[in-house]
SEKEKE-524670 format. One record per residue (C-alpha): chain; x, y, z. Coordinates in steps of 0.25 Angstrom, whole numbers, plus 2048, in hexadecimal, padded with zeros to 3 digits. Example, Ala and Ser with C-alpha at 12.3 -4.5 7.8 and 13.67 -1.06 7.14 Angstrom:
<drentors>
("A", (831, 7EE, 81F))
("A", (837, 7FC, 81D))
</drentors>
This chain:
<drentors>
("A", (800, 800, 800))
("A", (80B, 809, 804))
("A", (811, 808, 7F5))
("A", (803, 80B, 7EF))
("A", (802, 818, 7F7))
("A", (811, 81C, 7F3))
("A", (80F, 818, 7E5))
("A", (801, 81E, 7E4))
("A", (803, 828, 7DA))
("A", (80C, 81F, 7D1))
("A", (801, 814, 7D2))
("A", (7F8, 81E, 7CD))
("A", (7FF, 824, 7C1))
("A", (802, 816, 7BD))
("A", (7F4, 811, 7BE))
("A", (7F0, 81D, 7B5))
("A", (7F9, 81D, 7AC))
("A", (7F8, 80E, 7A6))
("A", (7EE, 80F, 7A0))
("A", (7F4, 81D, 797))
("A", (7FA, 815, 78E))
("A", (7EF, 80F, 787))
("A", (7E8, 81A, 788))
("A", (7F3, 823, 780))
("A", (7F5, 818, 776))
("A", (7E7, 819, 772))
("A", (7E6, 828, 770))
("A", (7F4, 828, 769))
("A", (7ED, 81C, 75F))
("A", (7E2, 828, 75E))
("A", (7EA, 832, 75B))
("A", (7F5, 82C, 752))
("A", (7EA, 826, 74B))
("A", (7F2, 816, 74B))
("A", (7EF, 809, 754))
("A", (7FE, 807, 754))
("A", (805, 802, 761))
("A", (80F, 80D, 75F))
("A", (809, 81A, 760))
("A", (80A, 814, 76F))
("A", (819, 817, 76E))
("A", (81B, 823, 765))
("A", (81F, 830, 769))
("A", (815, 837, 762))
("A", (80E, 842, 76C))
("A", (80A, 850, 763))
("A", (7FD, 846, 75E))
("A", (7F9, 841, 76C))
("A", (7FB, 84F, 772))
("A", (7F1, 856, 767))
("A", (7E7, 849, 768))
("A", (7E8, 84A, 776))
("A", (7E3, 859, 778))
("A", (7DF, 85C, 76C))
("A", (7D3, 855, 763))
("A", (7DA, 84E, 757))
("A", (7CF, 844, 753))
("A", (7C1, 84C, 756))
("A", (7B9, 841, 74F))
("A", (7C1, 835, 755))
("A", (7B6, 834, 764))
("A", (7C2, 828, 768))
("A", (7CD, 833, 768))
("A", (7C4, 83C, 76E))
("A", (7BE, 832, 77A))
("A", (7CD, 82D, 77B))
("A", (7D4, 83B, 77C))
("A", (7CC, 841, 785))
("A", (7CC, 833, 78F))
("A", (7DC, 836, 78C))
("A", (7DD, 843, 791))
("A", (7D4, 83E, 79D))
("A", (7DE, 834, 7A0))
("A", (7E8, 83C, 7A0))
("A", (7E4, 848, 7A7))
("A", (7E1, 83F, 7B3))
("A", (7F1, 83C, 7B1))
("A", (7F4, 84B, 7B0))
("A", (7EC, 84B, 7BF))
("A", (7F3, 83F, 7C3))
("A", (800, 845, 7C1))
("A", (7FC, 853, 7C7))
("A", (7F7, 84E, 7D3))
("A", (804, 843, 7D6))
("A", (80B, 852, 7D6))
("A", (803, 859, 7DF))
("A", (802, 84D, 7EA))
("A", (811, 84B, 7E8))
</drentors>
């Protein structure tokens, strides 16, 4: 118990974040228009970053559905983070 209270905020982020990877992987095979395993590993950013805040796909309602649940995700992150500093 004494390491789950230590380790809480650790725990935490790790929890949260596993499941970030599928979910960038499916917005970057929205974006970059493929159903490659490899946009997973390409440094390609610029895209993502204008899909991500901006509106790329208007007609496309699975961009949409999934950007705005992406941005959710993480903003909760964001808040995470901001509170790990302020308790720290």
């Amino acid at each position: 118990m004494d390491f789950i209270t230590k380790n809480s905020w650790f725990i935490l982020f790790v929890v949260w974040g596993l499941p970030l990877s599928y979910y960038r992987s499916k917005f970057r095979k929205i974006i970059y228009q493929t159903d490659s395993w490899t946009i997973n590993i390409k440094p390609l950013f610029l895209k993502e970053i204008k899909g991500l805040f901006g509106n790329m796909y208007p007609d496309n309602l699975k961009y949409k559905k999934l950007r705005n649940f992406y941005l959710f995700y993480l903003a909760i992150y964001l808040l995470l983070f901001i509170a790990y500093l302020s308790f720290k």
